[in-house]
MARKE-421029 format. One line per 5 residues: their letters; for each residue y, z, x of N, C-alpha, C, O. Coordinates in pm, 1 decimal, always signed. Atoms other than C-alpha are relative to their C-alpha. Layout:
# residues N
A) Y:Z:X:Y:Z:X:Y:Z:X:Y:Z:X  ... $
This chain:
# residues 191
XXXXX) -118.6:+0.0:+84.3:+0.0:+0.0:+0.0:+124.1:+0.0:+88.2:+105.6:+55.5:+196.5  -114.0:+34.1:-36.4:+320.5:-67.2:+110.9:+152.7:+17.8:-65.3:+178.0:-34.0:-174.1  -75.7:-92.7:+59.2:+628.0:+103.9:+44.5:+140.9:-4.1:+91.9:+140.9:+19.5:+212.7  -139.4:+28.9:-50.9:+1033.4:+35.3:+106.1:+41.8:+143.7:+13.7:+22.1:+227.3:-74.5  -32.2:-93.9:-50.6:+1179.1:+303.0:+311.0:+207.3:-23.6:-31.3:+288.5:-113.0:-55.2 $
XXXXX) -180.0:-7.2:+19.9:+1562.2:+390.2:+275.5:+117.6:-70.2:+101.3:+144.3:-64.8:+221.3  -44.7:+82.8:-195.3:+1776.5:+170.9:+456.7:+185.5:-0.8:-63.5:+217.9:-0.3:-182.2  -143.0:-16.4:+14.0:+2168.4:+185.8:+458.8:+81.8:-98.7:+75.8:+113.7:-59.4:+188.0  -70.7:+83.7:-72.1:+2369.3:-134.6:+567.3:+170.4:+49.1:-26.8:+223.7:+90.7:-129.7  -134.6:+15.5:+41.6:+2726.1:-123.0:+623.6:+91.4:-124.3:+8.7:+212.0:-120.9:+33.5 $
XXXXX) -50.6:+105.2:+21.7:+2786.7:-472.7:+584.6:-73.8:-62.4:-143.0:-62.2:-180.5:-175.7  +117.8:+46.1:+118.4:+2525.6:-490.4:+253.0:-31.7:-145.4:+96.5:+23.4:-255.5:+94.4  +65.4:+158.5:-61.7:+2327.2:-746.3:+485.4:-169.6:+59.8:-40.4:-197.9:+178.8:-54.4  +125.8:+19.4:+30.6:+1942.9:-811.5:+402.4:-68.9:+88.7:+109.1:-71.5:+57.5:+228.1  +105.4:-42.5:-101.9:+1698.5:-536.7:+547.7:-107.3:+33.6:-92.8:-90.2:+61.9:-211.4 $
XXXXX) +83.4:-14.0:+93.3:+1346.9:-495.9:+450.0:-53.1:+117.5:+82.4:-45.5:+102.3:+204.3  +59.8:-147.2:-69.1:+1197.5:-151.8:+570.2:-123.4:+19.4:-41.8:-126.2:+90.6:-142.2  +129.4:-59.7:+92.7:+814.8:-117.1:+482.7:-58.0:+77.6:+68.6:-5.9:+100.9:+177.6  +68.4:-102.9:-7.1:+548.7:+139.9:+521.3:-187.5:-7.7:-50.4:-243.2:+0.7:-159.9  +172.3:+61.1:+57.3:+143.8:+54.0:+538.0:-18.3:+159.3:+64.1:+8.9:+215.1:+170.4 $
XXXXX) +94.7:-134.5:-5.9:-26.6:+382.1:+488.3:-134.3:-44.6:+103.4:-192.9:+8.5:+197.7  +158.3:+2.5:-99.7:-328.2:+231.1:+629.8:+6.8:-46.2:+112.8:-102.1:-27.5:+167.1  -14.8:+19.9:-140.3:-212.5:+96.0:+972.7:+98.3:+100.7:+83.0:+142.3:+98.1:+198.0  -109.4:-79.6:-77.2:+11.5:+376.8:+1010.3:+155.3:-50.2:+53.5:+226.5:+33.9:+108.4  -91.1:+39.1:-13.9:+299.8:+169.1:+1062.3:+111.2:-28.1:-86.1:+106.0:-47.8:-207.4 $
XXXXX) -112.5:+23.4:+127.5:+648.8:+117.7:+940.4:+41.7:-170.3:+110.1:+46.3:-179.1:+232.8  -57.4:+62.1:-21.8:+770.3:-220.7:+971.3:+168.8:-45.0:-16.2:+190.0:-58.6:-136.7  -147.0:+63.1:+1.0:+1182.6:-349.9:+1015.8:+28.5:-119.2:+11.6:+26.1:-167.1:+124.9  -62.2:+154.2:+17.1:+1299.1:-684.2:+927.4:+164.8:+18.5:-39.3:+199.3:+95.0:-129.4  -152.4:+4.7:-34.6:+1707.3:-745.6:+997.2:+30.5:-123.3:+0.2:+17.2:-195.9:+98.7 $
XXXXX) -76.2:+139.3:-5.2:+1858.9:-1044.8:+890.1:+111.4:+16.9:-6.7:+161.7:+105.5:-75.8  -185.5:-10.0:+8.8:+2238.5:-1123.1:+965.6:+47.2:+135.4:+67.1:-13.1:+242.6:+69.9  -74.0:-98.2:-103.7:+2480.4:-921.3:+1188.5:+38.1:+80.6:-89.9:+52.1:+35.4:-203.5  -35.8:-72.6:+22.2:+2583.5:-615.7:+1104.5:-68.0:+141.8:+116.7:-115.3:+132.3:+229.9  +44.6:-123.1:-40.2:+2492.0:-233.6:+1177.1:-94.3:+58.7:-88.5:-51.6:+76.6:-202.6 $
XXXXX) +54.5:-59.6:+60.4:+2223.0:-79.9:+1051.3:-61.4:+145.2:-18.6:-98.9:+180.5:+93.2  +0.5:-95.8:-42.0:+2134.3:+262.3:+979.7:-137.5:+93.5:-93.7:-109.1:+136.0:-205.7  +124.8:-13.6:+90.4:+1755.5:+389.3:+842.4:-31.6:+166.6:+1.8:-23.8:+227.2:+108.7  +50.7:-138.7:-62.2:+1647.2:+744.6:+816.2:-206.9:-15.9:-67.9:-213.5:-109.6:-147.4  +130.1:-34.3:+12.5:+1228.7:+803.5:+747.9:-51.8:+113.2:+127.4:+5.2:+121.3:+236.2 $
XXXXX) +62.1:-125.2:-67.0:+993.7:+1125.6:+900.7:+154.2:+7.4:+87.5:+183.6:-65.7:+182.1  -118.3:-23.7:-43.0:+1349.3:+1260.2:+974.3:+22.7:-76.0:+119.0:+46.4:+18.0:+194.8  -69.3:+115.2:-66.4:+1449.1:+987.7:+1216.3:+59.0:-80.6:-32.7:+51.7:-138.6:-141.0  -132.2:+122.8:+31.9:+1748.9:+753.5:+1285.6:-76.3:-65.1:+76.0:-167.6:-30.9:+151.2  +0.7:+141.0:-112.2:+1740.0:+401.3:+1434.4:+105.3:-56.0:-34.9:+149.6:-72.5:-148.5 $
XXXXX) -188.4:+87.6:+36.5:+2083.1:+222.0:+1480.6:-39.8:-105.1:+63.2:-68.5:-99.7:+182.8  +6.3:+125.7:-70.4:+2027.1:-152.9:+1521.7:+112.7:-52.0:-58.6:+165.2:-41.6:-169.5  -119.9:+63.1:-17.9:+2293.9:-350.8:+1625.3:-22.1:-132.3:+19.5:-116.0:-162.9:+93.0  +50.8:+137.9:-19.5:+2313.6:-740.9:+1594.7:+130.8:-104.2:+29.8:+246.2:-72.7:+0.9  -157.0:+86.5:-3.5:+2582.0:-998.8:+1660.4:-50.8:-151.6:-24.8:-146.9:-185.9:+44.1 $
XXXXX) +1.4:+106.5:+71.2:+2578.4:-1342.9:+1482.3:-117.4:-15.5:-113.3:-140.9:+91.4:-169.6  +89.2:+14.8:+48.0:+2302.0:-1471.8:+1280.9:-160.0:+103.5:+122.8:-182.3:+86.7:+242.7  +38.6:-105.0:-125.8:+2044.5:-1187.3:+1449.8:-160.1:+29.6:-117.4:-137.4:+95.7:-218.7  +155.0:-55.2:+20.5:+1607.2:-1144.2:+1330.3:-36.8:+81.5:+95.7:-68.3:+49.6:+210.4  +87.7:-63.9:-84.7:+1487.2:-875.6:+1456.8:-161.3:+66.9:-75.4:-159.8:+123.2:-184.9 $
XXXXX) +112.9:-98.9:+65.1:+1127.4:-722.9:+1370.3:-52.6:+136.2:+110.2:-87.0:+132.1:+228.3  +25.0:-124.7:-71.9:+1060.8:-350.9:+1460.6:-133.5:+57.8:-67.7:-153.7:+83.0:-186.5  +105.3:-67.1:+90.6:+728.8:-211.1:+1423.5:-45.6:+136.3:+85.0:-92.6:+136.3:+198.7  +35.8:-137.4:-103.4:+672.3:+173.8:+1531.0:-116.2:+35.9:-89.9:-113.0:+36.4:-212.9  +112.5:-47.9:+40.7:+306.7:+297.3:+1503.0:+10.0:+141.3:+86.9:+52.2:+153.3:+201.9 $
XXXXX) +0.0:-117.5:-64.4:+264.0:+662.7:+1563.1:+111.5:+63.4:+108.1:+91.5:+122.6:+214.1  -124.5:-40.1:-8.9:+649.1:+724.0:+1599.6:+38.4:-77.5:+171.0:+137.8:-33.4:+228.7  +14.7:+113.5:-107.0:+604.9:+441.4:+1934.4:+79.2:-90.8:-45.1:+60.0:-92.2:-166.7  +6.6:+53.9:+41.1:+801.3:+174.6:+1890.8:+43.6:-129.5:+106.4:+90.6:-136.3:+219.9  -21.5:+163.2:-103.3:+828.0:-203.7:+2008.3:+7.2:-82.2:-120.3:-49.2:-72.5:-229.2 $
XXXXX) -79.2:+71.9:+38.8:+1037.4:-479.8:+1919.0:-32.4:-109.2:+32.5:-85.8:-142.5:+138.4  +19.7:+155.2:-56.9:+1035.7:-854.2:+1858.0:+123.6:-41.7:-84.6:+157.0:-7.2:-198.0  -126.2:+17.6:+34.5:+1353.1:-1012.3:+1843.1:+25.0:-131.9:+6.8:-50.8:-176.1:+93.1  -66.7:+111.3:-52.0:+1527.4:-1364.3:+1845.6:+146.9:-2.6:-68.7:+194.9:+66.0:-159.0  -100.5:+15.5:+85.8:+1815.4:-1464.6:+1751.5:+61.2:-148.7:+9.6:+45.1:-213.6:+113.0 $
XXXXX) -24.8:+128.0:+69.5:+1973.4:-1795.2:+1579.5:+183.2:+50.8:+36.1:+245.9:+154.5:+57.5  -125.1:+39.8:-9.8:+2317.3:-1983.9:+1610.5:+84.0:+96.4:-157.8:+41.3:+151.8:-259.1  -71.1:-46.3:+139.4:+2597.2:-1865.9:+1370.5:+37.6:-92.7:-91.7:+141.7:-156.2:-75.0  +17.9:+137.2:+107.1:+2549.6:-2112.1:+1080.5:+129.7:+90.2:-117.6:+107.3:+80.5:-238.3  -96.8:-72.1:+121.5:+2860.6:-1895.4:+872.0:+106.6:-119.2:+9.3:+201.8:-92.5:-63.9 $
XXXXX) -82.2:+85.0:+75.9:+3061.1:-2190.9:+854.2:-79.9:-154.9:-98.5:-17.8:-253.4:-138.5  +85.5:+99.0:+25.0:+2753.8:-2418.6:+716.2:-32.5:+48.8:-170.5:-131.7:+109.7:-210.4  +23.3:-52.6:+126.0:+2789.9:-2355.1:+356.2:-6.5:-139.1:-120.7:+96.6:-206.2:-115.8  -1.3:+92.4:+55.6:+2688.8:-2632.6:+84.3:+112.2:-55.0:-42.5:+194.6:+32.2:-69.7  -61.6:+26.1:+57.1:+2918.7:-2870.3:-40.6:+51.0:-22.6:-89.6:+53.9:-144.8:-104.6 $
XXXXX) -9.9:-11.1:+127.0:+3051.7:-2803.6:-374.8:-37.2:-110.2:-74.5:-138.2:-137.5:-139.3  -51.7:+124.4:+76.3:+3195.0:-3109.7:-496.6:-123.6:-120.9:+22.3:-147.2:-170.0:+132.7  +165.0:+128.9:-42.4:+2851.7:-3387.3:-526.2:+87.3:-130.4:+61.2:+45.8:-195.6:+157.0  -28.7:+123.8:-83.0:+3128.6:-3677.9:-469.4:+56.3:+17.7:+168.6:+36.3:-58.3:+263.4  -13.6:-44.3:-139.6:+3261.0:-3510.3:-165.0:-64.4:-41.6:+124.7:-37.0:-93.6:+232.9 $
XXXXX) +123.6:+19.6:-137.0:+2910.6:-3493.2:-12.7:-53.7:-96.1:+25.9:-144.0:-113.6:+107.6  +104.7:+128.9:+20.5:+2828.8:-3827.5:-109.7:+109.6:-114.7:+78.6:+91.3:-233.8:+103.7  -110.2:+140.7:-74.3:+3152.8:-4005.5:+66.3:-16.6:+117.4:+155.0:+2.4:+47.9:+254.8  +29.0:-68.2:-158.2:+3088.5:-3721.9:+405.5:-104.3:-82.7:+34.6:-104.9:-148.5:+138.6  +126.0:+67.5:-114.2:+2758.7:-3872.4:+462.4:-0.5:-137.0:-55.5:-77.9:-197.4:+18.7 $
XXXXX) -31.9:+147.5:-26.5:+2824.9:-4222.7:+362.0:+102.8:-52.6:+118.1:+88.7:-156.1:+183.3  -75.9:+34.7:-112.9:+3090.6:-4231.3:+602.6:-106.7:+73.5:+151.6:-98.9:+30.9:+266.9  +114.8:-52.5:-140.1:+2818.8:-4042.0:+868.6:-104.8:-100.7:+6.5:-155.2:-120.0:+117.2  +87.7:+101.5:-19.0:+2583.3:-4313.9:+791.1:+53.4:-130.6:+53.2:+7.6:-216.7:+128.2  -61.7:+162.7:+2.8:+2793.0:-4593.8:+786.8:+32.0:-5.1:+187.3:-6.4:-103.3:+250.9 $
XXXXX) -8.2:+1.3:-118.5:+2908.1:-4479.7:+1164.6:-130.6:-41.6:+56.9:-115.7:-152.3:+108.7  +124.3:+24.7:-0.7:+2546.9:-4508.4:+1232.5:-46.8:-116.5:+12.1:-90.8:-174.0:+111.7  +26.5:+139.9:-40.5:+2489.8:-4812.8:+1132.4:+66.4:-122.8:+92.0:+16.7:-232.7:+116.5  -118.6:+97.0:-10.5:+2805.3:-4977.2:+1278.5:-102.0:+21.3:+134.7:-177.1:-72.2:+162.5  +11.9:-46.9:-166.8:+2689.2:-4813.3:+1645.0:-169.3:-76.3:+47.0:-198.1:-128.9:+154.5 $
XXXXX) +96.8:+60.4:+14.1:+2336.9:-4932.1:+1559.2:-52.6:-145.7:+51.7:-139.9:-190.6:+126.0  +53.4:+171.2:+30.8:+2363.6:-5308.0:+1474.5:+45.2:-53.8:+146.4:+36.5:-174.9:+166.7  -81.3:+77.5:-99.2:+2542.6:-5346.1:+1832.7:-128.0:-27.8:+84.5:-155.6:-137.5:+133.0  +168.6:-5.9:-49.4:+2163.9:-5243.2:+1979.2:-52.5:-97.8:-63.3:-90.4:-197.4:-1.7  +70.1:+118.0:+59.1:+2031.3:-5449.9:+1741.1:-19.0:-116.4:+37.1:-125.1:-172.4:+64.4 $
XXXXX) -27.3:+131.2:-45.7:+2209.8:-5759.9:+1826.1:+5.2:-41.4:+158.3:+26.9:-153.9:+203.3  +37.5:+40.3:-133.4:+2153.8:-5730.6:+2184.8:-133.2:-5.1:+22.5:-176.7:-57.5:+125.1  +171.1:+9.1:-38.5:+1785.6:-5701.7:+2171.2:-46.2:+37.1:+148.2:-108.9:-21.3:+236.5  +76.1:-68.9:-138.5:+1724.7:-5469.2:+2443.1:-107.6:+73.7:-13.7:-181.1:+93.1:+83.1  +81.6:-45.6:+84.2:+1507.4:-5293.3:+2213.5:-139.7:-32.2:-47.9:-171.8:+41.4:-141.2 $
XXXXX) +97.0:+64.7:+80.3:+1207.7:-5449.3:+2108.9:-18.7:+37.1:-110.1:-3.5:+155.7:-139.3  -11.1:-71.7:+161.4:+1161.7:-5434.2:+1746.8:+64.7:+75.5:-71.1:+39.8:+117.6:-184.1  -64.0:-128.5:+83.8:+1411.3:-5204.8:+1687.2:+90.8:-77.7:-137.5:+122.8:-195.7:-151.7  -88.9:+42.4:+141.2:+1609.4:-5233.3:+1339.9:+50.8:+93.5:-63.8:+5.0:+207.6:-69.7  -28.0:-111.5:+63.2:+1820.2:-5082.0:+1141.7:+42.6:-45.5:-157.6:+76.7:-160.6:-184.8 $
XXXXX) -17.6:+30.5:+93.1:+1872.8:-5048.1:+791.8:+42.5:+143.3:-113.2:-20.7:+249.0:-111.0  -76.1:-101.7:+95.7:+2084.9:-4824.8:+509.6:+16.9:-81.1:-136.2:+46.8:-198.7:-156.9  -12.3:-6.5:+149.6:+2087.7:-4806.4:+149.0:-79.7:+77.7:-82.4:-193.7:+124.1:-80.2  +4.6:-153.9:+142.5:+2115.0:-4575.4:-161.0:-56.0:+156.0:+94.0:-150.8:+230.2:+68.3  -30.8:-147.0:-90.0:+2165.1:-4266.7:+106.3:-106.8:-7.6:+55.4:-147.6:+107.6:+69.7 $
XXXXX) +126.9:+15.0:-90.2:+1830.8:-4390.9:+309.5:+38.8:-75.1:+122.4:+59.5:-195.8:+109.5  -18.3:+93.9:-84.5:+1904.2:-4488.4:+668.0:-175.5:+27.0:+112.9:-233.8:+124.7:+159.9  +111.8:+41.0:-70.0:+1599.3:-4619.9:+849.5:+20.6:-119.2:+110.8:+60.7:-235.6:+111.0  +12.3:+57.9:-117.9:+1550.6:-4688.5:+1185.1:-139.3:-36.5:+71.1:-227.2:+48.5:+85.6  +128.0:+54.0:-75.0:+1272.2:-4886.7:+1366.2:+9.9:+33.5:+109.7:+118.2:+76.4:+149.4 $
XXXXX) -20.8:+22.2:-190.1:+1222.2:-4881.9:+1728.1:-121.2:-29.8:+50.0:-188.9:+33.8:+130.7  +120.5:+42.6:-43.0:+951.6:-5089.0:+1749.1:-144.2:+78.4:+0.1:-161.2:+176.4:-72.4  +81.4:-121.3:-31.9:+644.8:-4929.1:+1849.9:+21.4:+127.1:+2.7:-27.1:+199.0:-84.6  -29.3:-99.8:+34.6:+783.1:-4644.8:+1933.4:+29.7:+93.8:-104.5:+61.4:+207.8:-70.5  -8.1:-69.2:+116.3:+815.7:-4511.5:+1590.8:+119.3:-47.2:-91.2:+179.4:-151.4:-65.2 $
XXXXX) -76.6:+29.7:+101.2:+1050.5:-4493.9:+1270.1:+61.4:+110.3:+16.1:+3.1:+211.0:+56.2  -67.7:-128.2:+12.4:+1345.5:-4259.8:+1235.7:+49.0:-37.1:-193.5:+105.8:-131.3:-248.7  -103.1:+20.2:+122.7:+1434.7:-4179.2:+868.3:+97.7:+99.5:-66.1:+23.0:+187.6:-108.7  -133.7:-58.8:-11.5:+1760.3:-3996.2:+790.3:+31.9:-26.8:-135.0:+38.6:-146.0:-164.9  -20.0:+19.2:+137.0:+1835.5:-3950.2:+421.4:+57.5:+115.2:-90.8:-13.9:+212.5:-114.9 $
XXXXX) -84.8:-135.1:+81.8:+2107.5:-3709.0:+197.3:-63.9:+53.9:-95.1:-116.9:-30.9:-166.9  +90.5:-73.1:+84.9:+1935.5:-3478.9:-13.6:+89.1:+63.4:-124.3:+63.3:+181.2:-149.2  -91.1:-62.0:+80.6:+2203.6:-3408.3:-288.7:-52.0:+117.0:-106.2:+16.7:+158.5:-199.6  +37.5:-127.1:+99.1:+2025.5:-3134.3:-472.9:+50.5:+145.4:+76.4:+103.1:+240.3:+18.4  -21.1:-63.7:-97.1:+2069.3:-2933.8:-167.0:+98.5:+7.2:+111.5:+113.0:+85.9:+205.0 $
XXXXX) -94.8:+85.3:-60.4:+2319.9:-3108.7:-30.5:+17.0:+9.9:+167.5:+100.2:+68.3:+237.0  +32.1:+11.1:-127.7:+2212.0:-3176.3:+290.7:-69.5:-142.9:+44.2:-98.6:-230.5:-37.2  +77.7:+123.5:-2.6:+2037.4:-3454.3:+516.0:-97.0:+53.6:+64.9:-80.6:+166.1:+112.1  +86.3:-23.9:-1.8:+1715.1:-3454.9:+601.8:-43.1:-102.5:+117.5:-21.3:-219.0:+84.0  +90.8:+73.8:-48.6:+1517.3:-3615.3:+915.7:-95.2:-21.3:+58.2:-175.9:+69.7:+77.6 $
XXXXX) +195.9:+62.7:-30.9:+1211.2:-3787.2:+1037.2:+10.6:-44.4:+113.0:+111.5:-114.0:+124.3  -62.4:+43.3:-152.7:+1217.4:-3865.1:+1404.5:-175.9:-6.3:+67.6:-264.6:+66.9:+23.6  +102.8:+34.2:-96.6:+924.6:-3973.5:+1643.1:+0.3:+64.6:+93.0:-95.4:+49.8:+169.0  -12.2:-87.3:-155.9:+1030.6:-3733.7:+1923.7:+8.7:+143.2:-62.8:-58.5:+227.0:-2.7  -35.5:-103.0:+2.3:+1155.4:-3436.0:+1732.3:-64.0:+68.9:-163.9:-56.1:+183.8:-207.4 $
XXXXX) +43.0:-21.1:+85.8:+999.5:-3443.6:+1434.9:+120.0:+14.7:-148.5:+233.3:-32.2:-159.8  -123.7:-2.7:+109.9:+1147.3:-3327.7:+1061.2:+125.8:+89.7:+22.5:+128.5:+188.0:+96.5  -153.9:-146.6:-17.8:+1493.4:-3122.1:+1053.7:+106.9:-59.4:-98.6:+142.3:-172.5:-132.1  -86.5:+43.5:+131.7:+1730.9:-3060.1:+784.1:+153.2:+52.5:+86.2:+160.2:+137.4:+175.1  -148.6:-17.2:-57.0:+2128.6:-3059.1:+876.7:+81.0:+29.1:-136.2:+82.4:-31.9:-243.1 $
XXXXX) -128.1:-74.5:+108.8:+2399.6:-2848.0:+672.2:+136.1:-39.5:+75.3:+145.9:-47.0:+197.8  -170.5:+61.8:-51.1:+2805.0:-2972.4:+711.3:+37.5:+137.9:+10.8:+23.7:+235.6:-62.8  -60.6:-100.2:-52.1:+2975.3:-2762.0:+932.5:+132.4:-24.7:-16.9:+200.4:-102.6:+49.9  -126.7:+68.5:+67.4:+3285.7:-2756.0:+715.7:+96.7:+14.3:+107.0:+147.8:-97.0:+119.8  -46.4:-8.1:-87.3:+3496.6:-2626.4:+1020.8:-14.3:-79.7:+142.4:+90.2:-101.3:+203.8 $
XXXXX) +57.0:+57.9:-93.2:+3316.4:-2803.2:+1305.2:+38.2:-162.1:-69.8:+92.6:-233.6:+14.3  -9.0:+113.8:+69.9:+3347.6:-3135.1:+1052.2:-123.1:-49.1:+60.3:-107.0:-163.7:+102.2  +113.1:+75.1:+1.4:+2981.1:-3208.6:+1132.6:-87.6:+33.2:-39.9:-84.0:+147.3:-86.1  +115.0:-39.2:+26.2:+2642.9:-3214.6:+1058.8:-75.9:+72.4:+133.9:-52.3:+45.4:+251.6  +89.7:-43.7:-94.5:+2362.3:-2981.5:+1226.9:-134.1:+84.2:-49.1:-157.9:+132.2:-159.9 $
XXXXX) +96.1:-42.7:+7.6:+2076.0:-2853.9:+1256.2:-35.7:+156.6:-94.5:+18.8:+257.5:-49.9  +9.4:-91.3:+76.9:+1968.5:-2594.9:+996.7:-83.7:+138.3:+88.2:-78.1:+254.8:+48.7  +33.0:-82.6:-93.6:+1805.6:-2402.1:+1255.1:+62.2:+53.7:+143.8:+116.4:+159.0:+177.4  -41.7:-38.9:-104.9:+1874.4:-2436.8:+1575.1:+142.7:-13.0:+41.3:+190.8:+36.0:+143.4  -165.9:+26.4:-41.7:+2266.6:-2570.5:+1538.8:-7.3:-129.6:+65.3:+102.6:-183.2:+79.6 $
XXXXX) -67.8:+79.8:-68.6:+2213.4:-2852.7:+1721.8:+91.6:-171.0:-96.2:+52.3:-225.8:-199.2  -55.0:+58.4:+79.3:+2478.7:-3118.2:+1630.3:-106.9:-129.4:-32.5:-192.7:-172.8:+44.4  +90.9:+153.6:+80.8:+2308.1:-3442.3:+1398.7:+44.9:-57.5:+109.8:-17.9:-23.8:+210.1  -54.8:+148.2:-88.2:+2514.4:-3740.3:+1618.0:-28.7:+64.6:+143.2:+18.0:+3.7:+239.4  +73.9:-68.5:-230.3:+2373.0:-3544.2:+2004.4:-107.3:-56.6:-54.1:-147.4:-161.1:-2.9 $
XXXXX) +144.3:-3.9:+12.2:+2059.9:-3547.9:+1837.2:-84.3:-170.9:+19.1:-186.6:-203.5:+79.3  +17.2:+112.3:+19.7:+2042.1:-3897.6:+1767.7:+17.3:-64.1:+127.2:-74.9:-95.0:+202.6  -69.6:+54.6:-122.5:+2263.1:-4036.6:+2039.8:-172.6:+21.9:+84.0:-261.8:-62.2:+94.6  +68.7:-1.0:-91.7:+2024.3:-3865.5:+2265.2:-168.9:-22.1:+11.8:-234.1:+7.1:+112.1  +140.5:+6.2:+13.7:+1658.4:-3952.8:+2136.2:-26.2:-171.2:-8.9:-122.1:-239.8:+26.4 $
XXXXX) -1.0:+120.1:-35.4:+1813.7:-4291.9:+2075.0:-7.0:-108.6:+202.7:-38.7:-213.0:+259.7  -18.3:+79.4:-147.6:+1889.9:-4326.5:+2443.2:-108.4:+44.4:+79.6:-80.4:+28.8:+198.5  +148.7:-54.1:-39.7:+1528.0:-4182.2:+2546.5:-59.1:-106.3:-39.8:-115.2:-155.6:+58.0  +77.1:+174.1:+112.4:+1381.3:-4500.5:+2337.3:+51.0:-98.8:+50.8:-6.1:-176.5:+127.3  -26.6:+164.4:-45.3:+1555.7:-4769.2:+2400.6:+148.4:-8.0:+108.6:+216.2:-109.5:+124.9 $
XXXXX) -115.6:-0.9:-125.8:+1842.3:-4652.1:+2694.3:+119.6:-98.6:-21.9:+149.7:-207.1:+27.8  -95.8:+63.4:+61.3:+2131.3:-4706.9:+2487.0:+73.8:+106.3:-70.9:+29.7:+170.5:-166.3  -91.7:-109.2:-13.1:+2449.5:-4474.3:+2501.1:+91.0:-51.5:-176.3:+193.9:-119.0:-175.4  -81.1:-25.3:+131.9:+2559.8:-4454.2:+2070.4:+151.4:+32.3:+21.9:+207.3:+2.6:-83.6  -122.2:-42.6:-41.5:+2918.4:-4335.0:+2217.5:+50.5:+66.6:-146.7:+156.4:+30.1:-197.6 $
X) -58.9:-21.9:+92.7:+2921.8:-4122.6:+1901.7:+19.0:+159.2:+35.4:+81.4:+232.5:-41.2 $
């Protein structure tokens, strides 16, 4: 059984505090910066975090050890209200795309590569080497992609930054590209 222990934020940020009778352990989960402040078997623990901040704490037999990482600060990556908004941001992010694209294209340094956009789907060939597909997700309002090197990853608009990135790790959409494009077919996007 498992059982939420008392936990006291002073930023009301997300903590989960549990308690397994049968492994003897209390587990700590800490999402988002702040200070936190827990009491259980009359003990404190003050964890401290700065930006986007996971930590998991698990003390067995009042022992305890920590596993920690921590993530970029995604607090300016907040959906975009307005649907036409998001739908002329990443048409104009695609459309760069393609412009920077068709110049590869038409030089044929590439083998097979191609590119192609429409109704918020941009798809890229690169021959053998694989397909990239890159496509706005307006429910969620985000884009979404498919990559041969890096696999899937979703990007949130960094309304301050004015770009897209990585929903995880931060990294910006147009690096990402630029630089997996120029791993493939050694060809500098200058975006």
């Amino acid at each position: 059984m498992i059982t939420n222990f008392f936990n006291k934020s002073l930023n009301k940020v997300h903590t989960k505090l549990l308690f397994s009778p049968i492994t003897n352990r209390i587990l700590i989960n800490n999402i988002i910066s702040s200070t936190f402040k827990w009491s259980s078997m009359n003990k404190q623990l003050s964890v401290s975090k700065t930006n986007i901040f996971t930590s998991t704490t698990i003390i067995t037999n009042h022992k305890q050890s920590s596993i920690s990482f921590s993530t970029v600060n995604n607090n300016n990556t907040k959906p975009i209200s307005d649907v036409n908004l998001f739908h002329e941001i990443v048409d104009e992010e695609f459309e760069l795309y393609v412009d920077r694209l068709e110049i590869l294209s038409e030089a044929n340094t590439c083998e097979g590569f191609e590119v192609e956009g429409n109704d918020g789907v941009l798809t890229i060939i690169v021959g053998t080497k694989g397909t990239y597909v890159i496509n706005k997700q307006t429910p969620n309002r985000q884009i979404w992609w498919s990559s041969p090197l890096s696999g899937p990853k979703r990007f949130d608009y960094n309304s301050v930054e004015k770009r897209w990135v990585d929903n995880r790790d931060g990294t910006p959409l147009r690096e990402l590209l630029n630089s997996e494009i120029n791993t493939l077919c050694k060809y500098d996007m200058k975006i």
